[in-house]
C-alpha positions as CSV (number, residue, x, y, z in Angstrom):
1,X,-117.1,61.3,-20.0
2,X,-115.1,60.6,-23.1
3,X,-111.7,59.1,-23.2
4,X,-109.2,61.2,-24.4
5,X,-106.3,59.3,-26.4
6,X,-102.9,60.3,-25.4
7,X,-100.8,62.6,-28.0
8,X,-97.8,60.5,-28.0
9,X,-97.0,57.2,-28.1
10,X,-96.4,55.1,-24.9
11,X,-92.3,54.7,-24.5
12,X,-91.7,52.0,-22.6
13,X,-88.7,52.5,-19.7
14,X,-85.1,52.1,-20.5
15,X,-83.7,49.1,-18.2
16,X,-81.6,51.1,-15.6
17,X,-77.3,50.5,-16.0
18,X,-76.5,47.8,-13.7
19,X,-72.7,49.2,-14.0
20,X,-71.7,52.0,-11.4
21,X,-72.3,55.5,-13.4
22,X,-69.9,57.7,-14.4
23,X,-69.9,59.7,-11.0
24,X,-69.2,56.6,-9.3
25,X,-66.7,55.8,-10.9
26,X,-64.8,58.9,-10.6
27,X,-65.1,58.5,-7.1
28,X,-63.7,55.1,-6.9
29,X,-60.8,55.9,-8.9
30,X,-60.2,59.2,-6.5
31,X,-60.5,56.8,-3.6
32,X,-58.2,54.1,-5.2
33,X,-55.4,57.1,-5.8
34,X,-55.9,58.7,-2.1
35,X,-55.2,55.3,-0.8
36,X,-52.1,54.1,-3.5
37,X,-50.5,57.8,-1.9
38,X,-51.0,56.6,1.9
39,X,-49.5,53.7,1.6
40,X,-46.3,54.7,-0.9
41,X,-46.2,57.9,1.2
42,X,-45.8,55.6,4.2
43,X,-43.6,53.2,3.2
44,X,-41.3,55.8,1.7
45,X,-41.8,58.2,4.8
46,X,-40.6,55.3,7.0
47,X,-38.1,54.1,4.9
48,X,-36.5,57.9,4.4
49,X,-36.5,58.1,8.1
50,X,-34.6,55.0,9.0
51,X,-32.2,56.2,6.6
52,X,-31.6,59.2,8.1
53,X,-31.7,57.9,11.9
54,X,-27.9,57.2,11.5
55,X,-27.1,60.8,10.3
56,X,-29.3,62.2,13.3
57,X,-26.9,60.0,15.8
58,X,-24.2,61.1,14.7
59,X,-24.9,64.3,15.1
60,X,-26.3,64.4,18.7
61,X,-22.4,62.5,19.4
62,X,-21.1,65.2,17.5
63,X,-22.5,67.6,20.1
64,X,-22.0,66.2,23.2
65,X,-18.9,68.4,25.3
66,X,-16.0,67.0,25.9
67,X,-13.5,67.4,28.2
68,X,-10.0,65.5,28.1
69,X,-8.0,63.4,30.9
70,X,-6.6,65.9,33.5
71,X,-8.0,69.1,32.5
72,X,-10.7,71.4,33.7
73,X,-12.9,73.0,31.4
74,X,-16.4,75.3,31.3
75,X,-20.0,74.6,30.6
76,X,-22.6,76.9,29.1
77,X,-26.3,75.3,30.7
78,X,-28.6,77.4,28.9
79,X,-31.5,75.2,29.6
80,X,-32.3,73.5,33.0
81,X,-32.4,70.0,32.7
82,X,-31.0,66.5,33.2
83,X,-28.1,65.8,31.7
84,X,-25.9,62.5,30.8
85,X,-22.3,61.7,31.6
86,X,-19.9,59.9,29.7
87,X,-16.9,57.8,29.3
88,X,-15.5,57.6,25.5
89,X,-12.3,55.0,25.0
90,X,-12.3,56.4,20.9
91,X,-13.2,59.7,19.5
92,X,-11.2,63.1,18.6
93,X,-11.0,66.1,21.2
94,X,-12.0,69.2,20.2
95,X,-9.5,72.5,19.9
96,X,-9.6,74.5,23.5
97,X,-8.1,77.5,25.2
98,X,-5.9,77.0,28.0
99,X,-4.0,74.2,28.8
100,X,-6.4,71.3,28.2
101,X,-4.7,68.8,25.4
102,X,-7.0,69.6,22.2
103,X,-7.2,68.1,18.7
104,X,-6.0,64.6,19.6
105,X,-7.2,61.3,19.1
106,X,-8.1,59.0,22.0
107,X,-8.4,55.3,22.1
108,X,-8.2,52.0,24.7
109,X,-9.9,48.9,24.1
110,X,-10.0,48.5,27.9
111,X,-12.5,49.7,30.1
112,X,-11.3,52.9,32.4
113,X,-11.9,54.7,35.1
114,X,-12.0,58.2,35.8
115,X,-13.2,61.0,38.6
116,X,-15.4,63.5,38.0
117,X,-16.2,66.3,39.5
118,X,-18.7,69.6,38.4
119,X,-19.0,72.9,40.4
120,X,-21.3,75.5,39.7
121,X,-20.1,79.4,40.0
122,X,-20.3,79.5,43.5
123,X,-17.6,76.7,43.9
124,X,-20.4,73.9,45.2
125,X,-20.1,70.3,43.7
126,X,-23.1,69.4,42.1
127,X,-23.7,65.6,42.9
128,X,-23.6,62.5,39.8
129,X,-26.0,60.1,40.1
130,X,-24.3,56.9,38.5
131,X,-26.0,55.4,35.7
132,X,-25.9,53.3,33.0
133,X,-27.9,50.7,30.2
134,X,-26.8,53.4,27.2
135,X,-23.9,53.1,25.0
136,X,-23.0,54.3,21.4
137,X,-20.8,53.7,18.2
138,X,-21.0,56.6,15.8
139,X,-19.4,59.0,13.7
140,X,-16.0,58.1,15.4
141,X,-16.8,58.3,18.6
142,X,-17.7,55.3,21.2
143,X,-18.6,55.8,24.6
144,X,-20.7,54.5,27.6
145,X,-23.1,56.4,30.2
146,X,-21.8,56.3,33.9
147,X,-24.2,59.0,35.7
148,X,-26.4,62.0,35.4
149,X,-26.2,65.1,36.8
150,X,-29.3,67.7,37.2
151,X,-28.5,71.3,36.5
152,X,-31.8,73.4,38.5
153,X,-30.5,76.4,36.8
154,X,-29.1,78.0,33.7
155,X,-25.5,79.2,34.0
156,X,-21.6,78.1,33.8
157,X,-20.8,75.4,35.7
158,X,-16.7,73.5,35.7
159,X,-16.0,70.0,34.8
160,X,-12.8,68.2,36.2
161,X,-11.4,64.8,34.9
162,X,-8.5,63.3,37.1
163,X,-7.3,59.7,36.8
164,X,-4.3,58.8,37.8
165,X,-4.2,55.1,35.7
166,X,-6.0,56.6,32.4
167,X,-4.3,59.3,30.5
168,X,-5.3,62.1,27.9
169,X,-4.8,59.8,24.8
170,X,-6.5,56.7,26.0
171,X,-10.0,58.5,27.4
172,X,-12.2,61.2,27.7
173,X,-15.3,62.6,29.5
174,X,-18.5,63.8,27.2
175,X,-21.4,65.5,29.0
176,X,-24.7,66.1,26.5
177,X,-28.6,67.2,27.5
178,X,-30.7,64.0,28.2
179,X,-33.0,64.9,25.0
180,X,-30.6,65.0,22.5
181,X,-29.1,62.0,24.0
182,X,-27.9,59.3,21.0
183,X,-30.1,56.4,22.0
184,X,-33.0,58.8,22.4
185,X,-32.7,60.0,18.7
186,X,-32.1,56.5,17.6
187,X,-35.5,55.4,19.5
188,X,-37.3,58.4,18.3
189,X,-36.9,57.8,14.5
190,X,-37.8,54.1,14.8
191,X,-41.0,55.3,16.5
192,X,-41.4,57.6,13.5
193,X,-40.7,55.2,10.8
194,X,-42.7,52.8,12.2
195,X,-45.8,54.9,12.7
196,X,-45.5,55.8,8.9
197,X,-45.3,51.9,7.9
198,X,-47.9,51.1,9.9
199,X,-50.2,54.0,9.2
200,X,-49.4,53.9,5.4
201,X,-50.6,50.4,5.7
202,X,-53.7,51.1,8.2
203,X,-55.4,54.0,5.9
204,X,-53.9,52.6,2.2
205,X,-54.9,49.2,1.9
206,X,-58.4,49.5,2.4
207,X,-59.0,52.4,0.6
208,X,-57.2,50.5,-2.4
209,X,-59.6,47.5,-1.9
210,X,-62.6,49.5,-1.9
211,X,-61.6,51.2,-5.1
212,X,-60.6,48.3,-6.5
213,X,-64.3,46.7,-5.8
214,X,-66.7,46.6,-8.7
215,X,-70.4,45.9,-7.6
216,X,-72.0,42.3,-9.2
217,X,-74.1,43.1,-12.8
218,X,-77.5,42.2,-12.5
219,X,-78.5,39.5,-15.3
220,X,-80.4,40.3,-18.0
221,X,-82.3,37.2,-18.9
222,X,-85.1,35.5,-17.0
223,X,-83.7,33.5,-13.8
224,X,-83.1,29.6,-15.1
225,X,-85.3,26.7,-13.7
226,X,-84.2,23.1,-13.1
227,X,-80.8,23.8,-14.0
228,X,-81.4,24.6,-17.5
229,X,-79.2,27.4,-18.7
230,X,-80.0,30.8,-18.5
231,X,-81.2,32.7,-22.1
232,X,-80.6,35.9,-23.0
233,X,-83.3,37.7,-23.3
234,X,-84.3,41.3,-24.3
235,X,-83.7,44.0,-21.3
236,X,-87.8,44.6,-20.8
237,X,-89.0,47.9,-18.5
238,X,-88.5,48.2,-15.4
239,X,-91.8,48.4,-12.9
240,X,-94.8,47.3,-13.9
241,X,-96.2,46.4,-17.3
242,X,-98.0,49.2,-19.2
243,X,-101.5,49.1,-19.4
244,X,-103.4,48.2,-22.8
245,X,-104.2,50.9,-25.0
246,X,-108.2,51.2,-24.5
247,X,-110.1,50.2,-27.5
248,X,-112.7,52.4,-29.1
249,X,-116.6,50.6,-29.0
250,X,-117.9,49.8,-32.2
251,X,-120.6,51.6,-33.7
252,X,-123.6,49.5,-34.7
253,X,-127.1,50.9,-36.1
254,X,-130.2,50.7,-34.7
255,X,-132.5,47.6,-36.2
256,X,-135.9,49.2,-37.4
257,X,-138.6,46.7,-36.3
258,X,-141.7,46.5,-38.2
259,X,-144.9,47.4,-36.6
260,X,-146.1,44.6,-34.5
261,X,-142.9,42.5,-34.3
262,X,-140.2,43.1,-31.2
263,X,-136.9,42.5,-32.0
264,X,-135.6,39.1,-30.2
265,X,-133.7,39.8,-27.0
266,X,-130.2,38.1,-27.0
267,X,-130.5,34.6,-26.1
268,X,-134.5,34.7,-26.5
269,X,-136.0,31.5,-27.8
270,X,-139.9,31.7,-29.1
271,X,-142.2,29.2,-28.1
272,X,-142.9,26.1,-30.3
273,X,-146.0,26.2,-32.4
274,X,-149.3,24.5,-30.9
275,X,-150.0,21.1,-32.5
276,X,-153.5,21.0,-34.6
277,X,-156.0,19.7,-32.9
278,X,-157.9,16.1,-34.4
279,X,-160.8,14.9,-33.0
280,X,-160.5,11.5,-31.2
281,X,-161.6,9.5,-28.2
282,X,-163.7,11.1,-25.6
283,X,-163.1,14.9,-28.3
284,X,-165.9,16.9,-29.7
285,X,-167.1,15.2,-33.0
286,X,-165.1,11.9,-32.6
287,X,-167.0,8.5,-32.8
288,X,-166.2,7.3,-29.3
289,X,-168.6,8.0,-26.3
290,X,-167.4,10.6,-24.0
291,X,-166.4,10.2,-20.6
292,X,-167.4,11.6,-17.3
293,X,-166.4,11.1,-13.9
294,X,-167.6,8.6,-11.8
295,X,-170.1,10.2,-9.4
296,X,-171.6,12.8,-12.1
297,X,-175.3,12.3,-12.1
298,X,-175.7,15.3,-14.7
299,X,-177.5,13.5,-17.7
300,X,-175.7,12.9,-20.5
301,X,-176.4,11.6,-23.8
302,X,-173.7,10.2,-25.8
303,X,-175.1,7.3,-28.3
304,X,-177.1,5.1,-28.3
305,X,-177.2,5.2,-24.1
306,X,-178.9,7.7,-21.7
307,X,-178.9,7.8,-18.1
């Protein structure tokens, strides 16, 4: 198996962005303007609708029927319901036909008291509950709530104000539907307006703060030891190191021995040299006698001696 060299050069890893990427930050800045438009929508909203709660009371007063101080006059029920009865001491009455006084003002700073009484078609009195707690101050008009009266059916029913103390240009009597009452509009767009505040607020403010938030940048440099301050350093790859490049083995000839001599093995050491040989005591051809060991009876000559 031969190694192969690759065809390009190694290119080491870019460091990754530690910055949020472009499609991040598009989607931050779409959630930072999603949540700036909840909450000026909201406070707007409520704001608009506080504003116009005064024009909305005025109107339901506006609408309410009203029938003078010793008169008798008709109402149209369209729509079966509960319906509120009161007593105004300031406000204008409407033009009628008949004899009723119309187009006057009324006023009294003094409470009063009047009778009424409401028929339906077939001449029976329909019974007022009395009632009270609800009072308004608008567009011209002031009045308080005395009683209800429950209409079970649609129709035209007759209304009859008598008072023998009060008279047509101190007081009248104003009958309206129970929701389109005054206070109830009043309460309704303060329910509103608050519910836009508060939602505004609710779904807004967090939805700025996390478009507002920017993730931490990861340092560059190697982490400091001991205290020392941190050095910049170049951005290296991210993941593991590369590997070496593998190097190529060097070619080396062949050593030609000559004949009878091996070429050394690495680390071989030859043996040392034997030493020359000198005759001496107890060797072949030296002076001294030679020696045997005791017990050798073999006969030996050495010398002068003989055993």
């Amino acid at each position: 198996m031969s190694f192969q060299p690759p065809s390009q050069p190694y290119q080491p890893p870019t460091a990754a962005s530690s910055g949020p990427t472009a499609p991040v930050e598009k989607r931050k800045t779409l959630i930072l303007m999603v949540g700036a438009l909840l909450l000026v929508g909201g406070l707007v909203g409520g704001l608009l609708v506080l504003m116009s709660s005064g024009s909305k009371t005025d109107q339901a007063v506006k609408k309410l029927a009203r029938v003078p101080v010793g008169c008798t006059t008709t109402l149209n029920v369209e729509k079966p319901g509960t319906f509120n009865v009161y007593v105004e001491t300031a406000g204008r009455l409407p033009e009628y036909d008949g004899n009723c006084p119309a187009g006057g003002k009324y006023s009294s700073s003094a409470a009063v008291q009047v009778d009424t009484m409401v028929t339906d078609d077939d001449g029976n009195v329909v019974e007022i509950a009395p009632a009270t707690g609800e009072s308004y101050s608008a567009a011209g008009y002031r009045g308080s709530r005395v009683g209800t009266v429950s209409f079970s059916k649609t129709g035209t029913y007759r209304i009859s104000v008598m008072s023998a103390e009060v008279s047509d240009d101190q007081a009248a009597v104003a009958v309206g539907i129970d929701s389109s009452a005054p206070s109830n509009v009043a309460s309704q767009d303060r329910v509103l307006s608050i519910a836009l505040l508060v939602g505004g607020a609710l779904f807004g403010i967090p939805l700025i703060l996390l478009g507002l938030r920017r993730r931490p940048v990861t340092p560059s440099g190697p982490p400091t030891m001991g205290g020392l301050p941190r050095t910049p350093g170049p951005a290296g790859p991210v993941g593991y190191p590369p590997s070496p490049a593998p190097v190529p083995p060097v070619y080396q000839p062949p050593v030609q021995a000559r004949p009878g001599y091996s070429v050394p093995r690495p680390g071989y050491q030859p043996p040392p040299p034997p030493r020359p040989e000198t005759p001496g005591w107890g060797q072949p051809g030296g002076n001294e006698p030679g020696w045997r060991p005791p017990g050798d009876d073999t006969t030996w000559r050495s010398g002068p001696f003989e055993r």
